[in-house]
C-alpha positions as CSV (number, residue, x, y, z in Angstrom):
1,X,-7.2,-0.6,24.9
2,X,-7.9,-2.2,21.3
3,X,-5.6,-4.1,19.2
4,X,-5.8,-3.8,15.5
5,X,-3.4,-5.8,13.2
6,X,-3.5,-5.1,9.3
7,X,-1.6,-7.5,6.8
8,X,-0.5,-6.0,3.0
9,X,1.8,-7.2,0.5
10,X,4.2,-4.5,-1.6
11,X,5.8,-5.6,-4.2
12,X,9.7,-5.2,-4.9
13,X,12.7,-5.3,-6.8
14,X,14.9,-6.8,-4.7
15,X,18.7,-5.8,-4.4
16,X,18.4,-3.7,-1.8
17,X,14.9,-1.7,-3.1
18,X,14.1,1.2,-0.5
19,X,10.0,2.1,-0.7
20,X,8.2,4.8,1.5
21,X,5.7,3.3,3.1
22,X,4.8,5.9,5.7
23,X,1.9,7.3,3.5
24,X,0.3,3.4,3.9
25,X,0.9,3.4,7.8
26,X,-0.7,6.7,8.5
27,X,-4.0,5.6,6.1
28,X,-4.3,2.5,8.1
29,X,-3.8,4.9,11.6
30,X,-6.7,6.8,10.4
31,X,-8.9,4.0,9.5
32,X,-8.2,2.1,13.0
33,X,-9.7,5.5,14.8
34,X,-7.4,5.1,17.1
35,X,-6.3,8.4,19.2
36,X,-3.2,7.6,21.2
37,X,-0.7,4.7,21.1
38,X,2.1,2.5,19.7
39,X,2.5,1.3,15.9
40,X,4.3,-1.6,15.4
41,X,5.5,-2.5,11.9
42,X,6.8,-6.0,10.9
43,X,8.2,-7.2,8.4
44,X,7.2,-11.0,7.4
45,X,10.3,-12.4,6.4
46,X,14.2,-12.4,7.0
47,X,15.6,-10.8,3.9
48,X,13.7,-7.5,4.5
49,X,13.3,-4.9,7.0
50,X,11.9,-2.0,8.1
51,X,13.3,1.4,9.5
52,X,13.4,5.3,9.3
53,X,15.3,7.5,7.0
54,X,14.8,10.3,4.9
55,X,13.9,9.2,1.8
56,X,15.7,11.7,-0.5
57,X,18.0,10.5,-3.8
58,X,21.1,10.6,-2.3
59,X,20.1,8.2,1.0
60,X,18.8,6.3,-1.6
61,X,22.0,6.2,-3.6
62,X,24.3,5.8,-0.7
63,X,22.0,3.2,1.6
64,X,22.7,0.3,-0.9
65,X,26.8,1.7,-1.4
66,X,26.8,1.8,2.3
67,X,25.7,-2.2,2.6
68,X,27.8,-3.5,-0.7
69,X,30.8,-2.6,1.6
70,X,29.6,-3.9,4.7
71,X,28.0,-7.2,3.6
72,X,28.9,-7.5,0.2
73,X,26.7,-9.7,-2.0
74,X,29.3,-12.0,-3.8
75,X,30.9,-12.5,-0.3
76,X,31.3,-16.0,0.7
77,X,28.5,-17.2,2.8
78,X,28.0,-20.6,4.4
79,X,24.4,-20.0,4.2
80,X,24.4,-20.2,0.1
81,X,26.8,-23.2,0.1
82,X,24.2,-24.9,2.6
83,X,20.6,-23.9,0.7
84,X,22.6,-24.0,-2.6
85,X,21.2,-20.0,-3.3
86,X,22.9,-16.8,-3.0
87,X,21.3,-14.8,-0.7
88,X,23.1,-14.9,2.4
89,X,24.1,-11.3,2.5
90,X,20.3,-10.2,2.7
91,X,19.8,-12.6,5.9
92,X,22.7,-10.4,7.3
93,X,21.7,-7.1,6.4
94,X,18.4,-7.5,7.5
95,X,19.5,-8.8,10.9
96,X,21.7,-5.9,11.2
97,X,18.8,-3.2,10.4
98,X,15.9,-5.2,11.9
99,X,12.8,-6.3,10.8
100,X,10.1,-4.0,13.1
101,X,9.8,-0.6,14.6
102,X,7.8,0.2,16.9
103,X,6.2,4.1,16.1
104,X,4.4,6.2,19.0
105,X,0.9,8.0,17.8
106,X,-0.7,10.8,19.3
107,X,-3.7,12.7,17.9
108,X,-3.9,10.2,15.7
109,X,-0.9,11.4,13.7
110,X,2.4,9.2,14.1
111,X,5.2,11.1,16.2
112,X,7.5,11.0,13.6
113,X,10.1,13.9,12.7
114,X,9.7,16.0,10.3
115,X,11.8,14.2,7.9
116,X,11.6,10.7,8.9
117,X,10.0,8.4,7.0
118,X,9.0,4.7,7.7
119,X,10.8,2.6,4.6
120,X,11.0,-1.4,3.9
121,X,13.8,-2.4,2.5
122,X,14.2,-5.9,0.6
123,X,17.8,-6.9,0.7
124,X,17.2,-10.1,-1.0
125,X,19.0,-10.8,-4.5
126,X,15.5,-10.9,-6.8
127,X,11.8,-9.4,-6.7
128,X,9.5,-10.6,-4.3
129,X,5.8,-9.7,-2.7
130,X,6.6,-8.9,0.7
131,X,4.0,-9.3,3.3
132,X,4.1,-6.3,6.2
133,X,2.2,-6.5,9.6
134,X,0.9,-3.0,10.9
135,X,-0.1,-3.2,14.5
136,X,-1.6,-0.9,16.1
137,X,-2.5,-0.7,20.5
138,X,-4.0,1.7,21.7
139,X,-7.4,3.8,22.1
């Protein structure tokens, strides 16, 4: 069993910025050589995270719509009266999506369907350069 972790940094928008990232995960499958196993994928930080959706215009419309009525932005936060920022809502929203997902591999091809896609999504209120973990076990 081999262990391969690979760091990279994507740069974002912020605001609740939805990028496709499964094109960068399946290049760093096929450079591990790895056959058969699980993919981890992490995000380094607690304003973003990382899930599955497909990413078509209208998920990418209504995502962000979706979140402004669950955790609104100018909500009142303790956590911005205590740091003195305003980015409480993105600590939330990233808790409530998560910041990992773990992705099977067989064949060396991720087991994912056919129109799931492996996004990161930074919720926080400005640009940043976020750092993602790709791990992969297996042999």
């Amino acid at each position: 069993m081999k262990v391969i972790t690979i760091e990279t940094v994507i740069p974002t928008n912020g605001n609740c910025h939805i990028i496709n990232i499964s094109d960068i995960v399946r290049n760093s499958l096929k450079d591990s050589k790895l056959k058969e196993g699980n993919c981890t994928v992490f995000s380094i930080g607690s304003t973003a995270s990382i899930t599955t959706i497909e990413y078509e215009a209208g998920l990418l419309q209504d995502f962000p719509k979706i979140f402004d009525k669950l955790v609104p932005q100018y909500g009142k936060y303790k956590h911005n009266d205590t740091w003195g920022d305003h980015n409480g809502h993105s600590h939330i929203r990233s808790a409530l999506v998560g910041t990992s997902l773990c992705v099977p591999f067989k064949n060396s091809e991720l087991m994912l369907g056919t129109w799931q896609q492996i996004v990161l999504i930074d919720f926080d209120e400005r640009p940043r350069s976020r750092r993602i973990a790709i791990q992969f076990i297996g042999e």
